[in-house]
Backbone as CSV, one residue per row, in Angstrom:
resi,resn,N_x,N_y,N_z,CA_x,CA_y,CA_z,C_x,C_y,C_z
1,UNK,-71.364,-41.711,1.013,-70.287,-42.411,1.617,-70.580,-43.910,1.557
2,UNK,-69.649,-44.476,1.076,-69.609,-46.325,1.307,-69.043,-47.020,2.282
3,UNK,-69.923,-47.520,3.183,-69.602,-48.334,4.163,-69.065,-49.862,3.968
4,UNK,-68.326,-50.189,4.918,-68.167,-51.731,4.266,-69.224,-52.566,5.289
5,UNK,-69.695,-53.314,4.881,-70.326,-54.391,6.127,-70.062,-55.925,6.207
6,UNK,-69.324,-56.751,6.711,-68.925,-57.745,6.821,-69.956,-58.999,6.622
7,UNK,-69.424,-60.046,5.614,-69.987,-61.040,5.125,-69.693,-62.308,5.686
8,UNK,-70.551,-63.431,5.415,-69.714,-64.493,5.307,-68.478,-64.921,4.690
9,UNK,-68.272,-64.198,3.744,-67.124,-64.435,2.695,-65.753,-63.573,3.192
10,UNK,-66.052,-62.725,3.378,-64.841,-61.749,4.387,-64.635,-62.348,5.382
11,UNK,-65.617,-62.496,6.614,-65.253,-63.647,7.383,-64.474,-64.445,7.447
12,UNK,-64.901,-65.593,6.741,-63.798,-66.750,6.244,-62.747,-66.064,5.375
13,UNK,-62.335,-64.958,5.145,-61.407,-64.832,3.975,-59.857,-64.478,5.347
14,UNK,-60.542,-63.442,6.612,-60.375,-63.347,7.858,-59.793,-64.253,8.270
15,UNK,-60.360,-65.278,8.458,-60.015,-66.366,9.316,-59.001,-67.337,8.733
16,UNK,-58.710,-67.385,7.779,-58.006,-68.022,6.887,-56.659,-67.150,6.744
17,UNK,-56.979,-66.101,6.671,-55.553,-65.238,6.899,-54.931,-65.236,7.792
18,UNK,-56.110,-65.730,9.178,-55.534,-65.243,10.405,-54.088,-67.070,10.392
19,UNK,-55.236,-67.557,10.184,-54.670,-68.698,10.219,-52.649,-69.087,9.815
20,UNK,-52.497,-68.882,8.439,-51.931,-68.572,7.286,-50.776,-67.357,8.495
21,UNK,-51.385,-66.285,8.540,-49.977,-65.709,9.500,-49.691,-66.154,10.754
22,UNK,-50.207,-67.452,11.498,-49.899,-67.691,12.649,-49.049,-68.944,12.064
23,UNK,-49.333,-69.713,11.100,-48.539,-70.751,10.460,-47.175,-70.129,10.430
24,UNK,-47.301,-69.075,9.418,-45.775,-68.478,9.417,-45.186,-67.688,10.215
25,UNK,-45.345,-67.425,11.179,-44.611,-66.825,12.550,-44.425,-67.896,12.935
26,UNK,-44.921,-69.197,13.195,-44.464,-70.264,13.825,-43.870,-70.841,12.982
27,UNK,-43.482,-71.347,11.630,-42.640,-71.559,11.058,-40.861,-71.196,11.246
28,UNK,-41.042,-69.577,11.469,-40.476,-68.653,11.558,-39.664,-68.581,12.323
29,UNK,-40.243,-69.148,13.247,-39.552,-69.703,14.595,-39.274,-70.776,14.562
30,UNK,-39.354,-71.484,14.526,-38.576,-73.065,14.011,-37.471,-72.909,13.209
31,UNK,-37.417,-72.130,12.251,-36.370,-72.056,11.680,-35.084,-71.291,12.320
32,UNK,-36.018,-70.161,12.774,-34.736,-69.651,13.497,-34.417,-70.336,14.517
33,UNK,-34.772,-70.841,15.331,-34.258,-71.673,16.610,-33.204,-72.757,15.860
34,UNK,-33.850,-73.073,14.742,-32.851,-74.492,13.843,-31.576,-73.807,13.933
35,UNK,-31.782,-72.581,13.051,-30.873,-71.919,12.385,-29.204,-71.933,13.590
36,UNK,-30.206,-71.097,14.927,-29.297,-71.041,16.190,-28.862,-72.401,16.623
37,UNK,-29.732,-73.270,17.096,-28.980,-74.234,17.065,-27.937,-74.874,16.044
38,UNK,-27.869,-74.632,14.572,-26.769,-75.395,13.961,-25.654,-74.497,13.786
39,UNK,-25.839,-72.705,14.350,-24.924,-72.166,13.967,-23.764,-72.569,15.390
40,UNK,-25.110,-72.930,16.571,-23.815,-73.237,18.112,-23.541,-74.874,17.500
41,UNK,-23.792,-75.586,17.087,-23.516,-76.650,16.939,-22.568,-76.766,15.928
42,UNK,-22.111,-75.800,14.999,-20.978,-75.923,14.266,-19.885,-75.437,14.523
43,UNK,-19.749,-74.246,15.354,-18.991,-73.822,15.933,-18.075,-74.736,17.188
44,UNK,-19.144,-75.858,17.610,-18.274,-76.658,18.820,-16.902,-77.693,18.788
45,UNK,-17.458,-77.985,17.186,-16.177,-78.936,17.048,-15.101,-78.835,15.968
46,UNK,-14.097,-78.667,16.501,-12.931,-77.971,15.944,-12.136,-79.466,16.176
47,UNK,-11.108,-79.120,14.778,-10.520,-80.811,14.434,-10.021,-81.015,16.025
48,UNK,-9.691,-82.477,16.296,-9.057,-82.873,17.557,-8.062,-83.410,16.692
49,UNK,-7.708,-83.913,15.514,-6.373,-84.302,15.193,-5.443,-83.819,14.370
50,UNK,-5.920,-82.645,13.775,-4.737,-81.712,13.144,-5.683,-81.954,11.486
51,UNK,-6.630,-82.140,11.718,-7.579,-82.599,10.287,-8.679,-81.534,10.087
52,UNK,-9.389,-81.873,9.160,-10.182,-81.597,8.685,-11.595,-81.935,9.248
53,UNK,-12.359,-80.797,8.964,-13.922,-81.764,9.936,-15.135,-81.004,8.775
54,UNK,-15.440,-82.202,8.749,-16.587,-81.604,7.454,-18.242,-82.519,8.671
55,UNK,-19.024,-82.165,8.192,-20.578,-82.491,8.850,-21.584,-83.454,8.194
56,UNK,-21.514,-84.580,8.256,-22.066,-85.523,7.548,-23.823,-85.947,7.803
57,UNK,-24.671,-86.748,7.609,-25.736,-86.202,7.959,-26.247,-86.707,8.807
58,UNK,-25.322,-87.421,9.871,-25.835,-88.038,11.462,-24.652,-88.114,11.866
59,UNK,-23.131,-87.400,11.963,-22.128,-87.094,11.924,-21.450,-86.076,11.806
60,UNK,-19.614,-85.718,12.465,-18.353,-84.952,12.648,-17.613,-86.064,11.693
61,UNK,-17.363,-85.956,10.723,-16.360,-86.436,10.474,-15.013,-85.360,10.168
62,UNK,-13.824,-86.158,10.974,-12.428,-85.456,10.585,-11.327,-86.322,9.733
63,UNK,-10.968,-85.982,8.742,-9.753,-86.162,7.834,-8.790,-85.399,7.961
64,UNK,-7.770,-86.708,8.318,-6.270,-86.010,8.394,-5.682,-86.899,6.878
65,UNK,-4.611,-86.027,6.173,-4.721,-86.643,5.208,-3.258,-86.415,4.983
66,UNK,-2.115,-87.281,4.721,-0.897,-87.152,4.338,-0.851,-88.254,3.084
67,UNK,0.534,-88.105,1.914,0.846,-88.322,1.586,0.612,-89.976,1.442
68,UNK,-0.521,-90.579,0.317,-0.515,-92.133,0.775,-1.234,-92.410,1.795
69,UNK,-1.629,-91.514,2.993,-2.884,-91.978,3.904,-3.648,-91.205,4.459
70,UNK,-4.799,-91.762,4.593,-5.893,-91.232,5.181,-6.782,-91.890,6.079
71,UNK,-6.596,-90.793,7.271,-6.924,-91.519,9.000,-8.919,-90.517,8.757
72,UNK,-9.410,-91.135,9.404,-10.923,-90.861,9.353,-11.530,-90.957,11.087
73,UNK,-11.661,-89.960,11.398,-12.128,-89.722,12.750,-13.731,-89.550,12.857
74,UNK,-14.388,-90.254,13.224,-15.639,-90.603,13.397,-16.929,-89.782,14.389
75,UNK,-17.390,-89.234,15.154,-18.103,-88.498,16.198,-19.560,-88.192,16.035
76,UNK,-19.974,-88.529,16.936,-21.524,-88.431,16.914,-22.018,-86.530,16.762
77,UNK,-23.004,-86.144,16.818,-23.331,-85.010,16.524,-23.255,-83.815,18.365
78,UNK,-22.741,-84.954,19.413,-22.826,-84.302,20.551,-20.830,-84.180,20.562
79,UNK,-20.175,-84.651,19.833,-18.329,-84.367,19.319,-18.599,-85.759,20.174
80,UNK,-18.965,-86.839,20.833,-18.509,-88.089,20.908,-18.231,-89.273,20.318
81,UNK,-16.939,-90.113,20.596,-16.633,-91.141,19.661,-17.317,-92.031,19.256
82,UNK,-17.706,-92.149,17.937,-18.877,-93.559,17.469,-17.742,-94.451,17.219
83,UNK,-17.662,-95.494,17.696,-17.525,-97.048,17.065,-17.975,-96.947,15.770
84,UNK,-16.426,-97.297,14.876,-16.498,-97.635,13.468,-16.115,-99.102,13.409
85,UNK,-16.611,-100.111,14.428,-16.033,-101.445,14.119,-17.524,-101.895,12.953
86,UNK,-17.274,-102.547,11.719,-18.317,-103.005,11.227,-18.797,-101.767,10.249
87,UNK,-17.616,-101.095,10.125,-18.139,-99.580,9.049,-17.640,-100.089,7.845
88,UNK,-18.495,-99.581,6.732,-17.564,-99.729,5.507,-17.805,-98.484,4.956
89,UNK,-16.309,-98.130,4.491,-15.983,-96.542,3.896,-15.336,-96.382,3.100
90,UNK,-14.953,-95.561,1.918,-14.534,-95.598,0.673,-14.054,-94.016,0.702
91,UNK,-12.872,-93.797,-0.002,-12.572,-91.865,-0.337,-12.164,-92.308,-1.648
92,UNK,-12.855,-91.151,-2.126,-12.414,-91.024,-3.542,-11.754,-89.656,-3.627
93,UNK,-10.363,-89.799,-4.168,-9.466,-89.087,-3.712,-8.841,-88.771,-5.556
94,UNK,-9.170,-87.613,-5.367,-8.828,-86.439,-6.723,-7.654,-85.461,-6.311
95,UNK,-6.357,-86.063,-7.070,-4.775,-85.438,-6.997,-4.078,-84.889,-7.799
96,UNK,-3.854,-83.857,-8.363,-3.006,-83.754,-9.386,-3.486,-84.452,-10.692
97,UNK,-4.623,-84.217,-10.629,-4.833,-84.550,-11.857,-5.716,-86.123,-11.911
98,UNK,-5.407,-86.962,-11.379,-5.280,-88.339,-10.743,-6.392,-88.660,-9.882
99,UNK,-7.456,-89.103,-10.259,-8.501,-90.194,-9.174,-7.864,-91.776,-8.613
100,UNK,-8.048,-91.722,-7.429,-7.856,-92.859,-6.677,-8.938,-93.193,-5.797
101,UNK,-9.252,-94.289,-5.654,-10.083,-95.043,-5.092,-9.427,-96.048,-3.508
102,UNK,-9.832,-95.121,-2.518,-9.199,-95.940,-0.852,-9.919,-96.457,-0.419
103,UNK,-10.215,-97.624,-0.450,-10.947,-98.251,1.331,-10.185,-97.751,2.172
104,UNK,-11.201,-97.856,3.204,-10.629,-97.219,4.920,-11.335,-98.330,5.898
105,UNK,-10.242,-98.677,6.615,-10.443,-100.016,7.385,-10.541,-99.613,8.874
106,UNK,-11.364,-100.227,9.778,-11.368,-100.045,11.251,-10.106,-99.889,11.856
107,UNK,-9.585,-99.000,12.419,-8.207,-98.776,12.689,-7.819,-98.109,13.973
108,UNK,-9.033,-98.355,14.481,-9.204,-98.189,16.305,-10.551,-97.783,17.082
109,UNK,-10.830,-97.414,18.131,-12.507,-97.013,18.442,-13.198,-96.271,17.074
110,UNK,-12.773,-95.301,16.950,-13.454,-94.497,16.159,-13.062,-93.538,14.986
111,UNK,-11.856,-94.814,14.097,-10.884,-94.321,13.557,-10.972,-95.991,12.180
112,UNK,-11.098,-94.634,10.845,-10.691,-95.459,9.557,-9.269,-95.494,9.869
113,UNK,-9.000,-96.050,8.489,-7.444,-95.767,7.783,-7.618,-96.472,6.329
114,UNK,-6.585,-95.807,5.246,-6.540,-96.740,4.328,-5.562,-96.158,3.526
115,UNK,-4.528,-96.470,2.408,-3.487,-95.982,1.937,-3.460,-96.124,0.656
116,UNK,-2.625,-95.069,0.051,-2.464,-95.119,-1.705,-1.490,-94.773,-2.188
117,UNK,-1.380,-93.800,-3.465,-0.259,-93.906,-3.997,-0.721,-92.413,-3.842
118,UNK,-1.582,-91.549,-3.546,-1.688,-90.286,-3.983,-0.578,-89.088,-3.488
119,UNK,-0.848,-88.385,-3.580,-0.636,-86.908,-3.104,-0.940,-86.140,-2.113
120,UNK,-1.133,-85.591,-0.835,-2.060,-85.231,-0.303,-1.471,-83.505,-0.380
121,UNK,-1.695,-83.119,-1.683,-1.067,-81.348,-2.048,-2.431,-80.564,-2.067
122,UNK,-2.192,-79.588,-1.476,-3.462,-78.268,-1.757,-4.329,-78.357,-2.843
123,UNK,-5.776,-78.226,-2.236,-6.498,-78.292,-3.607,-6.848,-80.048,-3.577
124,UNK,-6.043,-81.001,-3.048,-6.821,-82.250,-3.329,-8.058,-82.501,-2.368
125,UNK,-8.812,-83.181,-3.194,-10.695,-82.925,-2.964,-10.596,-85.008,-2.268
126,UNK,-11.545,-84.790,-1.756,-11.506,-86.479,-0.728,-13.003,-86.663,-0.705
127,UNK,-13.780,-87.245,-1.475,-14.906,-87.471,-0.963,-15.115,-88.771,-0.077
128,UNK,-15.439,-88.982,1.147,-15.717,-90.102,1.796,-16.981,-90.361,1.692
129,UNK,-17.226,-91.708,1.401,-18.868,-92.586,1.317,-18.929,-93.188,2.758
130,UNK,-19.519,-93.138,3.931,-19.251,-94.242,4.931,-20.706,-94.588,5.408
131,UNK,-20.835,-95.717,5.812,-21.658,-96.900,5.889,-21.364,-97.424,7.310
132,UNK,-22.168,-96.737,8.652,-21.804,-97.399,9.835,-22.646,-98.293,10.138
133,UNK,-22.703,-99.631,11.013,-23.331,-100.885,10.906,-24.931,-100.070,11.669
134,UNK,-26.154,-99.623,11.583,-27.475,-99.386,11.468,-27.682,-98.378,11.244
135,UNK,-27.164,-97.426,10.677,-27.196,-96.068,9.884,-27.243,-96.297,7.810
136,UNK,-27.798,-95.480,7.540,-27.472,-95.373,6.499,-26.412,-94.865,6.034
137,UNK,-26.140,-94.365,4.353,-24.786,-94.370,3.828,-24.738,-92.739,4.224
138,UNK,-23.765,-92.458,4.198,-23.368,-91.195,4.520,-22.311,-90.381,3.717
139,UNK,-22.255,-89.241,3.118,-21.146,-88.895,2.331,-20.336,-87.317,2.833
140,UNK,-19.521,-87.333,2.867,-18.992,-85.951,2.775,-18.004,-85.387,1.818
141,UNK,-17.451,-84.558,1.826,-16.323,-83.799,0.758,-15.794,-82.973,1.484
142,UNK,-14.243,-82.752,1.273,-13.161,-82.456,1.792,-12.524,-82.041,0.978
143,UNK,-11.941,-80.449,1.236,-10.801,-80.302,0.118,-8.979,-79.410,1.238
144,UNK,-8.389,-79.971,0.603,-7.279,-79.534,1.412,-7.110,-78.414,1.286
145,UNK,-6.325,-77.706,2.271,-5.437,-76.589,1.678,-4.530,-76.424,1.768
């Protein structure tokens, strides 16, 4: 019969494993807690203006989008209003075929605006670039329906 008898090398091979599965159970958990938190955190904010709300990456942003304009609703990650005075923001707006290029101008607490010639029909795609005064640039994408 062959016995095993424990080495230095098993030892450390031991301890290193042990290590290695306590990393990833705690990983494991971080993620899932992330996970829960962004699944309650996406669920909380539902458009407030009849728009669109896409998740930007220190941001709610909502697009309401008609015909020729587009209003840009601003919100911190708790659904409160950020101050867009001193923002600069851009949509690039794909219509029927047709790219257009909008600035969106400060247009109240926490509200772009900016206007064109487009379309705003099913299927048109809006990417917004926005730039709030000590944040970095920020982008999202939007498509109607």
């Amino acid at each position: 019969m062959i016995t095993f008898q424990p080495n230095k090398e098993t030892s450390m091979l031991k301890k290193i494993l042990a290590g290695l599965a306590a990393m990833l159970a705690a990983s494991s958990l971080a993620f899932a807690h992330d996970d829960h938190a962004h699944d309650a955190h996406a669920h909380d904010h539902a458009p407030k203006h009849g728009g669109i709300v896409e998740h930007s990456s220190h941001h709610h942003l909502e697009l309401v989008a008609e015909d020729g304009t587009l209003r840009l609703y601003v919100t911190d990650e708790a659904g409160k209003p950020e101050p867009v005075e001193g923002a600069k923001a851009t949509a690039t707006v794909l219509s029927e075929g047709k790219t257009e290029a909008v600035t969106l101008a400060h247009a109240g607490e926490n509200r772009l605006e900016g206007t064109g010639s487009f379309k705003a029909t099913k299927g048109t795609t809006v990417v917004v670039t926005l730039t709030l005064p000590d944040h970095g640039a920020e982008q999202a994408r939007f498509r109607l329906d």
